[in-house]
ZALOFI-453612 format. One record per residue (C-alpha): x, y, z. Coordinates in steps of 0.25 Angstrom, whole numbers, padded with zeros to 4 digits, always signed. Example, Ala and Ser with C-alpha at 12.3 -4.5 7.8 and 13.67 -1.06 7.14 Angstrom:
% ZALOFI-453612
+0049-0018+0031+0055-0004+0029
***
This chain:
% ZALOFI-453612
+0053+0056+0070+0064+0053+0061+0066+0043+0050+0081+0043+0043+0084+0037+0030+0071+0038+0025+0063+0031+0035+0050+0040+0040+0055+0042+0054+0048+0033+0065+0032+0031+0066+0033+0033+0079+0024+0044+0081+0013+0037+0070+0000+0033+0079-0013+0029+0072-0025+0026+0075-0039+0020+0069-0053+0015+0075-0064+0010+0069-0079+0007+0072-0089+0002+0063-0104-0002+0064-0108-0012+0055-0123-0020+0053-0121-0032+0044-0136-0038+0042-0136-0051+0034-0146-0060+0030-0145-0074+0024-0156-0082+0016-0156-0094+0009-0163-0097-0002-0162-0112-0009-0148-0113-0014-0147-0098-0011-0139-0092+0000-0143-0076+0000-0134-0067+0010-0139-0052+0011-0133-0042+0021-0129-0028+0022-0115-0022+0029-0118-0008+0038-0105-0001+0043-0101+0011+0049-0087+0013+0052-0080+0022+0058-0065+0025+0060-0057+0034+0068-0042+0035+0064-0029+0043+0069-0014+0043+0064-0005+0056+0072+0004+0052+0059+0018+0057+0062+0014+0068+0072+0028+0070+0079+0032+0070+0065+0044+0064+0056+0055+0067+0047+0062+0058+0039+0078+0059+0036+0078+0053+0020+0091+0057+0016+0084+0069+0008+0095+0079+0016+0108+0071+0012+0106+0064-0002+0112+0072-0013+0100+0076-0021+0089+0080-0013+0079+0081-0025+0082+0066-0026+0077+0052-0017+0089+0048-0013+0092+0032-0009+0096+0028+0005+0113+0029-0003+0109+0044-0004+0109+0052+0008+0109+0048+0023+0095+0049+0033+0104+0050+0045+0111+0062+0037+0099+0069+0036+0095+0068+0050+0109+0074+0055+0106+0086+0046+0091+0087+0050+0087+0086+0035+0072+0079+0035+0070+0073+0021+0054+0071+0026+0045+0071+0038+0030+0077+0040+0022+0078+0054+0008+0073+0054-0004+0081+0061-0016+0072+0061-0031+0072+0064-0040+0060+0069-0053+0055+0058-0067+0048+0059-0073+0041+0048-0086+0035+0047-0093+0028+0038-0105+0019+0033-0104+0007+0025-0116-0001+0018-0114-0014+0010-0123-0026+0005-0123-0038+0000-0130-0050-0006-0124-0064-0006-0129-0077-0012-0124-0091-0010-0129-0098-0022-0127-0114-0020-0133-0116-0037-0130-0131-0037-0121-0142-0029-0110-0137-0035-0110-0122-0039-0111-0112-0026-0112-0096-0030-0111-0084-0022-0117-0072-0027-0116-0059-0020-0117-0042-0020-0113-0032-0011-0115-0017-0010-0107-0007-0002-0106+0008+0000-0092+0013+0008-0098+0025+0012-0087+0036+0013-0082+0040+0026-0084+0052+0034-0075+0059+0043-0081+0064+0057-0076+0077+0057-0073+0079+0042-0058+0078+0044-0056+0073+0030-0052+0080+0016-0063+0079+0005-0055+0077-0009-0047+0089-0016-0053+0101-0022-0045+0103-0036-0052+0114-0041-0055+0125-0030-0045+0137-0028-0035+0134-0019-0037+0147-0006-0021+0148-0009-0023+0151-0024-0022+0167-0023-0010+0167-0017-0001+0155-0023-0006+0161-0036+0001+0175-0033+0013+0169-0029+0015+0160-0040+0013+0172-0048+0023+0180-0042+0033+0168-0041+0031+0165-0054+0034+0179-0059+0045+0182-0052+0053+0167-0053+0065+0168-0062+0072+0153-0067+0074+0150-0080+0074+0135-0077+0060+0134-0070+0047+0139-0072+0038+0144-0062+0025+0139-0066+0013+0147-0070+0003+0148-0058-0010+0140-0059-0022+0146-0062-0028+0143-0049-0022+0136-0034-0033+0125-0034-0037+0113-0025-0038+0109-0011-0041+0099+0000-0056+0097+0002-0063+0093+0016-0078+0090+0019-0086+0100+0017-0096+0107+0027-0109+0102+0026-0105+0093+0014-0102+0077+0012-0092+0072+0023-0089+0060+0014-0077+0063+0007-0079+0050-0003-0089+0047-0013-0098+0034-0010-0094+0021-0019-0109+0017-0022-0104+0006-0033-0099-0004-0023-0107-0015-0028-0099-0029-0025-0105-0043-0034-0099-0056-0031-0099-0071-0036-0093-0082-0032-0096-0098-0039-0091-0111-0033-0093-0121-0041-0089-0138-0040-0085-0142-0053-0082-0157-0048-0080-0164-0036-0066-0160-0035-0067-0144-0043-0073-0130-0038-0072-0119-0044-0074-0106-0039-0076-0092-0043-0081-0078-0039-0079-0063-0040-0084-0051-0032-0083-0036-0033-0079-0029-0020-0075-0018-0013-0063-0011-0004-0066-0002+0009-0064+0011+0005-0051+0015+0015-0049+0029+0009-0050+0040+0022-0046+0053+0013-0036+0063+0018-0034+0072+0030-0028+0084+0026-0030+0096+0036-0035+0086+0046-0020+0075+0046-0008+0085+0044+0004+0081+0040+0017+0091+0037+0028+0086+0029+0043+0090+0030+0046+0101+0019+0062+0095+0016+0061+0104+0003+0055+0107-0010+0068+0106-0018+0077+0098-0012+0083+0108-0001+0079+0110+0010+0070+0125+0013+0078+0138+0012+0078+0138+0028+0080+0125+0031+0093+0122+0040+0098+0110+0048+0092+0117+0060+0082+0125+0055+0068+0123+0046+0066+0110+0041+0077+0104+0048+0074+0094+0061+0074+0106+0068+0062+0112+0063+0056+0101+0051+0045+0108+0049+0046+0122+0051+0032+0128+0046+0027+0120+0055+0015+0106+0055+0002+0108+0046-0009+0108+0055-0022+0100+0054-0031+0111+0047-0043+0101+0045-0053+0105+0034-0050+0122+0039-0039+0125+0026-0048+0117+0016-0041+0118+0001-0029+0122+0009-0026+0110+0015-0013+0104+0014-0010+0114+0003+0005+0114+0001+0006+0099+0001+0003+0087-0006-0012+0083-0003-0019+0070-0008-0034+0070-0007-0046+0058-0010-0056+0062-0018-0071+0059-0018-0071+0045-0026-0069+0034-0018-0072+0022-0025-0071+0009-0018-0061-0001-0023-0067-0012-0030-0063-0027-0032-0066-0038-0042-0062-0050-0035-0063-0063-0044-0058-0078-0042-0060-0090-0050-0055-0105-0044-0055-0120-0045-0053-0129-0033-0051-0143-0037-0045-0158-0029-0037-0165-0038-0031-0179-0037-0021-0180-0024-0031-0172-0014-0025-0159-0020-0036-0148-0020-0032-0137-0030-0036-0124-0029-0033-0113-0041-0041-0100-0045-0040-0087-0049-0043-0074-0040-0043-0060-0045-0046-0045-0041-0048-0031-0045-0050-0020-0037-0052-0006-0044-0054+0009-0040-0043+0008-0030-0037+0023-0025-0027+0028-0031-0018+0042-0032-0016+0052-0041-0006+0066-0039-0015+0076-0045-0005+0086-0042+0008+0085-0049+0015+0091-0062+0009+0091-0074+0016+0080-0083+0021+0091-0093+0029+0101-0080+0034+0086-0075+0040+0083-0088+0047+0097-0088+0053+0093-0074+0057+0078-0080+0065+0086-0091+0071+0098-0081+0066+0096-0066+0072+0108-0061+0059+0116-0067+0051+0110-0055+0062+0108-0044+0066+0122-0045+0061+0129-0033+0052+0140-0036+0046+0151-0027+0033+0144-0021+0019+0149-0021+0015+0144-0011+0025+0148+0000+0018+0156+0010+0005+0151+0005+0004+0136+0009+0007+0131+0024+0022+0132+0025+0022+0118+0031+0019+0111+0016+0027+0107+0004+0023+0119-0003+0023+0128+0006+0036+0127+0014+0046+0134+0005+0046+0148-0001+0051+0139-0016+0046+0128-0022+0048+0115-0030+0043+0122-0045+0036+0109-0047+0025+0111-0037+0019+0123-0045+0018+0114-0057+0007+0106-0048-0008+0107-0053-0013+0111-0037+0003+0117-0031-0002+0120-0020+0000+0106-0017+0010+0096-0019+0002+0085-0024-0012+0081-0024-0014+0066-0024-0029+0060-0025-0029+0046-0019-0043+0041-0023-0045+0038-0036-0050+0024-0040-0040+0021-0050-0031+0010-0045-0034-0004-0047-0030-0018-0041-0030-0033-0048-0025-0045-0044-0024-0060-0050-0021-0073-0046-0021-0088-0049-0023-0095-0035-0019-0110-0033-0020-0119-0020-0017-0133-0022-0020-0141-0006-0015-0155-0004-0019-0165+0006-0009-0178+0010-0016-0186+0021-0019-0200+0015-0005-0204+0020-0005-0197+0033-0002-0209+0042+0012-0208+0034+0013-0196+0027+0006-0185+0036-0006-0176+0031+0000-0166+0022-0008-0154+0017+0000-0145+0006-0006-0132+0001-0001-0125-0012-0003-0111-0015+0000-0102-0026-0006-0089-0030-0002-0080-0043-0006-0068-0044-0004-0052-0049-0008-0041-0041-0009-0028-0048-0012-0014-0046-0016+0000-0054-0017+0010-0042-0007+0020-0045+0002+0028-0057+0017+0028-0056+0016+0044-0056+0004+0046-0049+0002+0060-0054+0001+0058-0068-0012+0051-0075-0008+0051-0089-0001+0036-0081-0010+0026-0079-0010+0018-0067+0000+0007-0067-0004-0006-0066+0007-0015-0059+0009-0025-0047+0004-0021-0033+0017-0020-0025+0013-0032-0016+0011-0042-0029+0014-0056-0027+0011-0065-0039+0017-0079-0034+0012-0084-0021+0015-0097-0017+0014-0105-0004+0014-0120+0000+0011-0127+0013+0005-0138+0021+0005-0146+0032+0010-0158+0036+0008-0168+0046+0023-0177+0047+0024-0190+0045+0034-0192+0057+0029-0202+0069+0018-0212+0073+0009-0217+0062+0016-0208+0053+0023-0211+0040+0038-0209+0045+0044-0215+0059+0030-0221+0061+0036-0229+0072+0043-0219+0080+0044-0219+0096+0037-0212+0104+0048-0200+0107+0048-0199+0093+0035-0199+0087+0035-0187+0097+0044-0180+0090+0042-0183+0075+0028-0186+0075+0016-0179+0073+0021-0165+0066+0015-0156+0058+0021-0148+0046+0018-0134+0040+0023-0128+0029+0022-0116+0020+0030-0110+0009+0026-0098+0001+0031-0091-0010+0026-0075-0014+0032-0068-0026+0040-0055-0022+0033-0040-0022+0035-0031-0035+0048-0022-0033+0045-0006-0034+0049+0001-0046+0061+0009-0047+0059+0022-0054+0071+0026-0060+0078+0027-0074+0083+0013-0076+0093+0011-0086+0095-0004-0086+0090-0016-0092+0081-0023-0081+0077-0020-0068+0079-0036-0066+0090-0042-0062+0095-0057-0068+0100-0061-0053+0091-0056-0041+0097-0055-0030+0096-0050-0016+0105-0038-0019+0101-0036-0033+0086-0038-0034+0085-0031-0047+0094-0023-0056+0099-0014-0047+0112-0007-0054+0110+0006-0048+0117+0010-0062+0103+0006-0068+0094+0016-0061+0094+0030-0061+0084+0042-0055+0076+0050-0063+0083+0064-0064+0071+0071-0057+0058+0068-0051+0051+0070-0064+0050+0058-0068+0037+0049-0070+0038+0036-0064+0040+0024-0073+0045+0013-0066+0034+0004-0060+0029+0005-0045+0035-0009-0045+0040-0018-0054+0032-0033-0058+0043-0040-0061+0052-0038-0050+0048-0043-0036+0053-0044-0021+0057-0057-0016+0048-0069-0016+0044-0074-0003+0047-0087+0000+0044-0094+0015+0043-0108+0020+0037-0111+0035+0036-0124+0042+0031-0128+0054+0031-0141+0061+0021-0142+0075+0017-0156+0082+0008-0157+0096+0012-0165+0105+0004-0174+0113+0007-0172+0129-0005-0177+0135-0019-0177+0132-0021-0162+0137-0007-0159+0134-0001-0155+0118+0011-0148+0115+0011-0143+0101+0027-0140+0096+0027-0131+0082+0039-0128+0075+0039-0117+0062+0049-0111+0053+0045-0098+0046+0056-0097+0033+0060-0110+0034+0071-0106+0020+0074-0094+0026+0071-0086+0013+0073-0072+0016+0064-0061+0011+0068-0048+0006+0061-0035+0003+0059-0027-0008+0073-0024-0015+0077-0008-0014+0072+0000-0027+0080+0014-0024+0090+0015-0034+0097+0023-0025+0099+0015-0013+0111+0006-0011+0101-0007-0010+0093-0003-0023+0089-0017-0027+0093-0025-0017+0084-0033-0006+0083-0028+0009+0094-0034+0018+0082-0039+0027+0075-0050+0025+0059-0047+0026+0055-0062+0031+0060-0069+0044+0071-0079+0043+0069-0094+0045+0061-0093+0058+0060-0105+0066+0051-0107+0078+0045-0117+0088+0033-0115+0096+0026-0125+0107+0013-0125+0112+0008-0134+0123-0008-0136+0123-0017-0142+0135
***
């Protein structure tokens, strides 16, 4: 399968599968007691699911313009280079073929809970409760699951990488790079369940303890005020990794920017032959710390903390003059000991500074250690020289460890809620019943579950915006019956024909309103004033004078610019509906009900997110295409009997 241009080539070949079965007892028992409503109960699962995914199993290589731009070390826009260029000379700028297994997971779960509905006078209800779950880890049938990363054994390939790096190293001469000193010791490795040992490969959260209140209290006649909170907990979703068991070999382009010494149009590497040291094989649990080695690995460890969430909210209801019920409170959340990454295996902060100030001393080819040692078909493995940079690495002999399971991120989200419902029906004889509903919601959404260089800890976490953030919400609508034909207010004397055709409709409406999504970052040198601009415009969104940005002058760089900025937004999203139905009375048995809607009635169009490639020829300009639907119009009958 081919994608050109960039795209990933056609998910035709993707096929996915999942079942589940659970068994569940839920006993509860209800007693009452005076003013005292007491709810005890227990929640007894045992689930089960299969899943399936062949992945990309006929393969797929994807054309990115890698082969035609003019520096290869470089990401080039869609202005540099051509996909369908690429594709004529057989130059792959990516692809992988996927070789996967089948898994079976089972496991218990056990909860409790006690509830109390507390009626303490005429006006003041409370609800006291607590509840108490395990999530007890899953196992897999046949063990076909990675158990965490060993960082501390001897790696079974030390012996030898370690004689070669010492002869490479010795015998390298280049003023300008240093080959650097071999490690003490090859280390690390994939881990699998051990014979005989736990085939759990998560720690059991024992502290999932869930408190919750809630008050309603009636101040007056006309006031209520509510307020509660609760503590409780997400379903663990985590399924750890697969490596040995689900395959996947990558498309070794190059480690330098050229293709490999052998590499022709016709020949290795090319479409011909894209990979020419053949698929890695499914090895299961047989290669133990030799799995995967040669490539970038990511691993779960043992803690698996359950996400927890403080959920708080605290409003007042009140009917004031004119039959409006107002309706205003505050509703907040945390939720903490979310997952999140960390690269483990990078350069040391002091050799990525070197290669900031000269990065020829880690792009430099060098002779590689681990040619003839590692599985040909790997990143490390595939070419007799080598990327100086990877011998810098704590564990080389692979390119990159991530660990995706430490409980660091955090979520927290605020808002001031207001409803304000009015009712119009002592005038319907002349005005039609009207109902109107006003809603308005502010609010800040924000996240800490990740670094801007997600392999450097001395950077703490940023807090910022979660991508989907929308502070202003707004909507309006109602319902109202027209005040057109018999014993109505307007042509209350109309014929028969047309009291037909005026009288007796029904009106819908609703606008909303939402604030646009945060714009990603742009990570460049910036040499202007603003990122704003004083005129926004569908071609000029922000500040994109192309003579304002510039590309960092290698890849050794730390990211400064924000994942996304707060203070610049995608469109607002603005959209009226109305619709219009009457029934119509054939006979007694007889109704034919006529409806009439239009979705968009302003025919405000909606755009996507403005391009933030610097690069590209519509850097800061919206898509061409609209996201929403025209004004779309439609009719619709339907006759009842």
């Amino acid at each position: 399968l081919f994608g050109v241009g960039g795209s990933n080539g056609s998910p035709g070949n993707l096929y996915t599968w999942s079942t589940d079965n659970q068994w569940n007892v839920a006993p509860t028992i209800t007693m009452t007691r005076g003013s005292k409503t007491i709810n005890f109960g227990l929640d007894l699962v045992y689930a089960m699911q299969g899943t399936g995914s062949i992945g990309q199993a006929n393969g797929q290589l994807s054309f990115t313009r890698y082969g035609t731009q003019q520096y290869p070390l470089s990401s080039g826009g869609t202005s540099v280079g051509s996909g369908v260029a690429d594709l004529l000379l057989g130059v792959p700028g990516a692809g992988l073929v996927d070789w996967n297994d089948t898994y079976y997971r089972t496991w218990p779960y056990i909860g409790g809970f006690v509830q109390t509905d507390w009626r303490v006078s005429r006006n003041l209800t409370m609800n006291l409760g607590l509840r108490y779950d395990v999530q007890i880890p899953w196992v897999e049938r046949d063990n076909r699951v990675n158990n965490g990363f060993d960082l501390n054994t001897v790696n079974p390939v030390n012996s030898a990488v370690l004689a070669n790096w010492t002869k490479n190293r010795a015998s390298y001469s280049n003023a300008n790079v240093i080959y650097p000193d071999p490690p003490a010791a090859i280390l690390g490795g994939k881990l699998f369940v051990p014979p005989g040992g736990s085939r759990r490969t998560y720690n059991t959260d024992w502290e999932d303890i869930q408190p919750r209140i809630g008050l309603a209290w009636s101040i007056d006649r006309s006031t209520v005020l509510r307020t509660g909170g609760g503590i409780y907990h997400a379903t663990a979703t985590q399924g750890n990794y697969t490596d040995g068991f689900s395959q996947q070999t990558t498309y070794i382009r190059s480690l330098n920017g050229d293709q490999t010494p052998d590499a022709g149009l016709t020949g290795a590497y090319s479409l011909q032959d894209p990979f020419p040291n053949g698929l890695i094989q499914p090895s299961g649990s047989s290669r133990g710390l030799l799995t995967n080695i040669g490539n970038a690995v990511s691993y779960d460890g043992h803690q698996r903390v359950i996400p927890r969430t403080f959920q708080y909210s605290f409003g007042i209801q009140r009917r004031i003059p004119g039959s409006i019920l107002l309706d205003t409170s505050y509703v907040g959340s945390q939720t903490v000991h979310t997952a999140m990454s960390y690269n483990m295996d990078y350069l040391p902060m002091s050799v990525f500074l070197q290669g900031q100030a000269k990065s020829s001393l880690l792009d430099t080819t060098v002779p590689n250690p681990f040619f003839g040692i590692v599985p040909p078909n790997t990143t490390l493995g595939a070419s007799p020289n080598i990327a100086a940079k990877y011998l810098y690495y704590p564990y080389p002999e692979f390119s990159g460890i991530t660990i995706s399971t430490n409980p660091w991120g955090r979520y927290r989200y605020d808002s001031l809620q207001l409803r304000v419902t009015k009712r119009f029906n002592g005038d319907r004889a002349h005005a039609g019943a009207f109902t109107t509903v006003f809603s308005y919601t502010f609010s800040k959404n924000f996240q800490t579950t990740n670094r801007l260089n997600n392999w450097d800890l001395s950077e703490a976490p940023v807090h910022e915006l979660v991508s989907y953030d929308k502070p202003q919400n707004l909507s309006f609508s109602g319902v109202w019956d027209l005040p057109f034909g018999r014993n109505r207010g307007l042509f209350n004397h109309a014929n028969r024909w047309v009291n037909v055709a005026i009288g007796g409709w029904t009106m819908n409406y609703i606008f909303t309103y939402h604030s646009g999504i945060p714009v990603n970052g742009i990570n460049v040198l910036f040499s202007c004033d603003t990122v704003l601009t004083t005129e926004q415009t569908h071609d000029h969104w922000f500040n994109n004078a192309k003579s304002c940005y510039k590309g960092f002058p290698n890849g050794y760089y730390l990211r400064t610019a924000p994942d996304r900025y707060p203070w610049l937004r995608q469109m607002d999203n603005m959209t009226m509906n109305l619709a219009m139905a009457k029934t119509f009375t054939l006979t007694e048995r007889w109704k034919f009900n006529l409806r009439g809607e239009s979705f968009n009635l302003a025919n405000h169009p909606l755009y996507g997110a403005p391009d933030t490639t610097y690069t590209d020829a519509r850097f800061g300009m919206l898509p061409v295409a609209q996201q929403n639907f025209p004004r779309l119009i439609q009719v619709s009958a339907k006759l009842l009997f």
